[in-house]
matplotlib code that plots the C-alpha trace (Angstrom):
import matplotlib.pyplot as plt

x = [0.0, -0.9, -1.3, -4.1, -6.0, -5.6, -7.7, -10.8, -11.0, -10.7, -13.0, -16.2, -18.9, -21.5, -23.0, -27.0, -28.1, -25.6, -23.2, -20.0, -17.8, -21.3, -21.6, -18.5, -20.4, -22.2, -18.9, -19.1, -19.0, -17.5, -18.0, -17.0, -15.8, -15.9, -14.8, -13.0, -9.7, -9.3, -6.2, -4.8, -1.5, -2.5, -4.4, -3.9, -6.8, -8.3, -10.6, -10.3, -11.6, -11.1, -12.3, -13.1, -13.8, -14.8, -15.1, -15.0, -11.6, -12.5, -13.2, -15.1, -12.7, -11.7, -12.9, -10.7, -10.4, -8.7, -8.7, -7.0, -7.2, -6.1, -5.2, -5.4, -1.6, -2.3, -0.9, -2.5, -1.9, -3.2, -4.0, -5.3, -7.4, -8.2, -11.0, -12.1, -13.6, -12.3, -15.7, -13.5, -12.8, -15.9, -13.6, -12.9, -9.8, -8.6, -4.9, -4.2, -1.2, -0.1, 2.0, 5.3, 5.0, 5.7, 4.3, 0.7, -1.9, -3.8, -5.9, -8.9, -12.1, -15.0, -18.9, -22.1, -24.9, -24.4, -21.4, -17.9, -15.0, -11.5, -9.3, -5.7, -2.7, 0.9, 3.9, 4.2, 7.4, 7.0, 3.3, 0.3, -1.9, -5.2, -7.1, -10.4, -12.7, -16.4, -18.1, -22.4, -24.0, -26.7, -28.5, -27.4, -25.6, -24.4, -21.7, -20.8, -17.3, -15.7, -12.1, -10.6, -7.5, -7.5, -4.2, -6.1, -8.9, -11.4, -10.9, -11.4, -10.3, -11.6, -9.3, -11.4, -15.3, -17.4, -19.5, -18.7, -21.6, -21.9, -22.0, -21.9]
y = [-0.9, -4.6, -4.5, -1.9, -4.1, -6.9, -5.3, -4.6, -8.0, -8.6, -6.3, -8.0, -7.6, -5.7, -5.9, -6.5, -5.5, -7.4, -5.3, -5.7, -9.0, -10.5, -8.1, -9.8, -13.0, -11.3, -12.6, -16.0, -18.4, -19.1, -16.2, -15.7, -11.9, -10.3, -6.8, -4.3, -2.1, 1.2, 1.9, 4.1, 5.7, 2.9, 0.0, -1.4, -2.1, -5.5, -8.3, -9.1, -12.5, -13.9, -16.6, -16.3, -18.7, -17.2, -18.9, -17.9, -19.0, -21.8, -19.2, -16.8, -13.9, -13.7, -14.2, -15.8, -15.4, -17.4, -15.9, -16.7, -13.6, -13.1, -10.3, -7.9, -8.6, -12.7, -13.1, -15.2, -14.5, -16.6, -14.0, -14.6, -11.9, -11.5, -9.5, -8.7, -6.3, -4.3, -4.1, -1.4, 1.2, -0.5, -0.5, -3.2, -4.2, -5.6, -7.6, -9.0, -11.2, -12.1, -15.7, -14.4, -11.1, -10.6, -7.1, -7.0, -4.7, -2.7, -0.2, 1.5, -0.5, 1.0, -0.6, 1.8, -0.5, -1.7, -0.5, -1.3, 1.0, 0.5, 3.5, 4.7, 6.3, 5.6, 8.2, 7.9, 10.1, 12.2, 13.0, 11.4, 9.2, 8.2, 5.3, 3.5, 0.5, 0.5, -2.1, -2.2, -5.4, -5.1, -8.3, -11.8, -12.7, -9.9, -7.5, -4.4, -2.6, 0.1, 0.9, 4.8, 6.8, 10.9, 13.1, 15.8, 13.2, 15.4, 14.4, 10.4, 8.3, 4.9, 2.0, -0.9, -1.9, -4.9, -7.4, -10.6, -13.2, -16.1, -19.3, -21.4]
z = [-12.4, -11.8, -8.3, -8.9, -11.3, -8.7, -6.5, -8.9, -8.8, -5.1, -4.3, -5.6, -2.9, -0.4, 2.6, 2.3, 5.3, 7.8, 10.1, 11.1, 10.7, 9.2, 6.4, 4.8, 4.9, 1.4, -0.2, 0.5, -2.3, -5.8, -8.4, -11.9, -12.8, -16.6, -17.4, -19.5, -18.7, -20.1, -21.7, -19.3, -17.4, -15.2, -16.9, -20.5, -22.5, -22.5, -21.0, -17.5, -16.1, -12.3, -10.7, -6.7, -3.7, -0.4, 3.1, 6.8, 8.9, 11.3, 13.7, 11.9, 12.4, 8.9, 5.2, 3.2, -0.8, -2.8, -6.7, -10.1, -12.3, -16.4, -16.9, -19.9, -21.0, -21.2, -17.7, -14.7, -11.3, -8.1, -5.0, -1.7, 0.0, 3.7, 4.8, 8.8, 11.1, 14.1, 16.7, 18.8, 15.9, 13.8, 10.7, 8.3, 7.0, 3.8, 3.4, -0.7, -1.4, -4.8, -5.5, -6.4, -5.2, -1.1, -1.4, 0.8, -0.5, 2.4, 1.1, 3.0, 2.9, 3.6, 3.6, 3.6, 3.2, -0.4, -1.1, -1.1, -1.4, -1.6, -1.4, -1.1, -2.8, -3.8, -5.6, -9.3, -10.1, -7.1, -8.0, -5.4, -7.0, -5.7, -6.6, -5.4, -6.5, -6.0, -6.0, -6.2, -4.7, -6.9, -5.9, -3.8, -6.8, -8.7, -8.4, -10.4, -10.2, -11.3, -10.6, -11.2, -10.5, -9.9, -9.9, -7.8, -6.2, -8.0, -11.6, -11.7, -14.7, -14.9, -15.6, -15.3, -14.9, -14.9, -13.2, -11.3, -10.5, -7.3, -9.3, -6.2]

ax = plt.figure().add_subplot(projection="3d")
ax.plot(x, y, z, "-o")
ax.set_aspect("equal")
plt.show()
């Protein structure tokens, strides 16, 4: 499923000890992704590359990605990410568009210090399937990922892992 691959990629970064909408700020930049999909029910096997500029909205409510991605299949897709945080509820929230594809992704972000998950579920053939990326700030400038699927969301398969680096 491309649109779960997409968001390996989006999801690239970690909050280092900021809170709130400032914790987003660890994503600002340009980065340069590398990493591998699995062959799965989900992902085909292959190299995955993106390329990812970050910056804050004018008014600093939002982050704003802006991300070319090759995917495993030869194909290259442009997507624009939007990333902000609700003080009331304390939650963030993650909206992904693809060029070509009016479909917005939403699924659940959650940050825990240096960690960033995104989780959430869609029917396969009347089946639930659950799927999250986690993502590692391991340093300023490095982030590792690693995307899986479960059936029962006890038994995870992984589809895709890998690193992505701030070059700018």
């Amino acid at each position: 499923m491309k649109n779960i691959s997409v968001v390996i990629f989006l999801a690239l970064a970690s909050s280092l000890q900021a809170a709130g909408i400032d914790a987003l700020g660890a994503f600002l930049g340009m980065w340069e992704g590398k990493g591998t999909s699995k062959d799965s029910a989900y992902s085909k096997a292959g190299t995955n590359s993106a390329q990812t500029n970050c910056n804050w909205s004018p008014n600093h409510g939002f982050l704003v990605c802006d991300q070319i991605v090759h995917l495993p299949e030869g194909t290259t897709q442009n997507d624009l990410s939007i990333y902000t945080y609700n003080e009331t509820d304390r939650s963030y929230a993650f909206f992904g568009l693809s060029r070509n594809n009016s479909r917005v992704r939403t699924p659940k972000l959650t940050i825990e210090d240096k960690r960033w998950t995104y989780s959430g579920e869609f029917e396969d053939n009347g089946k639930k399937i659950r799927f999250r990326t986690v993502n590692d700030f391991t340093s300023a400038t490095t982030v590792t990922y690693r995307a899986e699927y479960s059936e029962d969301g006890t038994k995870w398969s992984l589809m895709s892992e890998g690193t992505n680096t701030r070059v700018k």
